[in-house]
N, C-alpha and C positions, 0 to 999 in steps of 0.2 A: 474798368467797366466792360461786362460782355455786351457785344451786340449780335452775338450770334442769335439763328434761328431754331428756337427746339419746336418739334411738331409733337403733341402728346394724342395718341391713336386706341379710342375705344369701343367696346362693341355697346353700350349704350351712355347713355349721358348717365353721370356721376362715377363714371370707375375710374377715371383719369383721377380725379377727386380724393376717390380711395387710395389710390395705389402711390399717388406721388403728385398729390396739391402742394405739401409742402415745397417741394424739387420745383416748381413749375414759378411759386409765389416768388420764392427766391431767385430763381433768374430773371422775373422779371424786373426785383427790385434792385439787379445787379445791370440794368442797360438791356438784356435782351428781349429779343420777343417769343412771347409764347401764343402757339395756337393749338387748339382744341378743338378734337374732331369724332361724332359720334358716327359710329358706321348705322345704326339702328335708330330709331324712335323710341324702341324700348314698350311698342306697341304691346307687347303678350307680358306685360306683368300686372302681378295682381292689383298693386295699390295706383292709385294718381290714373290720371289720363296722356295722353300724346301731349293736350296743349297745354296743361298744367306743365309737364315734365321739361316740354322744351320752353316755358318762364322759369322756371327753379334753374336750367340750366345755362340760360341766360345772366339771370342773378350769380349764380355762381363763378361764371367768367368771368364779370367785372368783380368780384374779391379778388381772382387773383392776375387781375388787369391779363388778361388772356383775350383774342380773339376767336371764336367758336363759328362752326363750320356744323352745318349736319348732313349726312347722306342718307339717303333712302335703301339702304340694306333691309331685308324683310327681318325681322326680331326672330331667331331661331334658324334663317337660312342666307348666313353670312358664307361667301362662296368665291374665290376669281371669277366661276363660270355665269354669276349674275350677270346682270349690263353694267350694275351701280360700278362693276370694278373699275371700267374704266374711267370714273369721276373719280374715282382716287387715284389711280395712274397720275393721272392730268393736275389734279389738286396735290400732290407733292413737287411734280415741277413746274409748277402754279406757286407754290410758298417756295421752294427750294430750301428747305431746311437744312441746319447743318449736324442734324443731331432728330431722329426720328425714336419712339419710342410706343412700344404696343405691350399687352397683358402676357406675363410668363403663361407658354403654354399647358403648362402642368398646372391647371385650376379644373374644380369641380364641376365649373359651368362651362358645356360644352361651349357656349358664345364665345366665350374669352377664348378658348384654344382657338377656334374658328377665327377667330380675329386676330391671333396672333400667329397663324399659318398666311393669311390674307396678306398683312399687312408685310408680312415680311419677302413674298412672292410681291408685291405692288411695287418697294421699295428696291427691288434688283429689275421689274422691268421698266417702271419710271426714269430708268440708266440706259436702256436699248435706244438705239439711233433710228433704229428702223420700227420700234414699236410701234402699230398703223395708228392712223384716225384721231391723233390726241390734236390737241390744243397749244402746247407749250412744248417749248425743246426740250431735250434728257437731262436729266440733275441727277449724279450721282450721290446719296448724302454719304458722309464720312464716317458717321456714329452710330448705332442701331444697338436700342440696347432694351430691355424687358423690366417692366415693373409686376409687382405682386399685389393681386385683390384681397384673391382669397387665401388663407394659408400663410405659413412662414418664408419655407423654402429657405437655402442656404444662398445669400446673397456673394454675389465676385466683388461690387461695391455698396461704397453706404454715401449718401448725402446728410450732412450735419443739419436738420429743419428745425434743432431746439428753439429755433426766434420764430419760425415760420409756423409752428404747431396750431397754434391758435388758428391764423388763419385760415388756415388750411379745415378745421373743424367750424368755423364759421360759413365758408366755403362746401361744406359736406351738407353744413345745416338750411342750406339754403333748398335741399331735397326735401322737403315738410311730408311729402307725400310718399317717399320713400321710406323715412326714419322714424317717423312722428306716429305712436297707434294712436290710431281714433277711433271714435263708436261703428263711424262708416266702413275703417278699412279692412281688410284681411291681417290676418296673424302671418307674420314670413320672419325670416333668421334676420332682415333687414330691421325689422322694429321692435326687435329686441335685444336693443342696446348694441346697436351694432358701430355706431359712432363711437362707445367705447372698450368697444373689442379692438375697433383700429388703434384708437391711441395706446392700448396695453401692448399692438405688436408693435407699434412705432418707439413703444420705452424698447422693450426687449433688442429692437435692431439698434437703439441708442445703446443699451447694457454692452452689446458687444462690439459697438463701434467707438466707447466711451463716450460720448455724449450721453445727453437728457432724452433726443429722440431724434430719429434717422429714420431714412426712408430705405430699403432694399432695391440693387437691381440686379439683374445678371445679362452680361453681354453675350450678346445673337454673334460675335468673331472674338476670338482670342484678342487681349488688352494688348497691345504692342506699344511700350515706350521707349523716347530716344535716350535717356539717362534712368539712375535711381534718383527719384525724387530727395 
């Protein structure tokens, strides 16, 4: 059984969701803990509200027995140079994670790249001794590695989620105000069938990992092993 800590890092609630709920459900029901952390509200989007978004993502934590975290990042001005960064500094050697995880930076929404520059600048100075003003001593995490939203992209690894699928889209559905058209809401790529656009890319990374369905990552350092497995 894992008891390690994986930390999963997004620039609004439900991308962690997207990109790698399966990965997350699964370790938890393998002993570890998982937390989840939005750097945003998710305030500048069309559909749902702030406190709708932050109940659905609530809901969605306990699917996948996750602990959820939110920071006050401005929606669209994810930055180190905010103040919010150094609540992530502090909130990594806070959790001290041993396995930290943010959006591949090559996605269409500028957010995700911004979050995935962010998150990986927090997670080398969360390791400074001298980093001023934090709260908690320096934890260096071991693992640092990129999941995908939007897009394919060529994964370095694949996690086996064929058990975890379901949940994981149980877990996505828990966004109503996201995924769901209503009479109320705006038309966006999100409510149009975008729950199952994910599970078409999660078969295809299943097609080529052999499985039924896999989740993609690509590692932020070259894989270094002490044997061939």
């Amino acid at each position: 059984m894992s008891r390690k800590r994986l930390l999963c890092i997004g620039a609004h609630p439900d991308d962690v969701e997207i990109g790698m709920g399966g990965t997350a459900a699964l370790h938890a029901h393998n002993g570890g803990s998982v937390y989840i952390c939005s750097l945003t509200k998710g305030e500048l989007s069309s559909n749902g509200t702030v406190e709708s978004r932050q109940q659905e993502a609530q809901a969605s934590a306990r699917k996948l027995k996750a602990k959820r975290y939110q920071l006050d990042f401005p929606d669209r001005g994810i930055s180190s140079s905010h103040t919010q960064y150094h609540m992530l500094v502090d909130l990594i050697r806070e959790i001290q994670p041993d396995t930290i995880s943010a959006p591949f930076f090559e996605d269409r929404h500028p957010d995700h790249a911004a979050c995935s520059i962010t998150v990986r600048e927090a997670v080398f100075d969360a390791g400074i001794l001298k980093y001023p003003d934090l709260s908690f001593p320096p934890h260096k995490t071991a693992s640092f590695f990129y999941y995908f939203i939007n897009g394919i992209g060529q994964p370095d690894f694949y996690v086996d989620i064929t058990t975890w699928q379901q949940c994981k889209e149980e877990a996505l559905s828990c966004y109503q105000s996201q995924f769901v058209k209503t009479s109320d809401s705006v038309r966006t790529p999100l409510t149009e069938g975008y729950i199952e656009s994910v599970r078409a890319r999660d078969a295809v990374f299943g097609k080529q990992a052999g499985t039924r369905f896999a989740e993609g990552f690509k590692n932020a350092s070259p894989l270094v092993l002490s044997s061939i497995p």
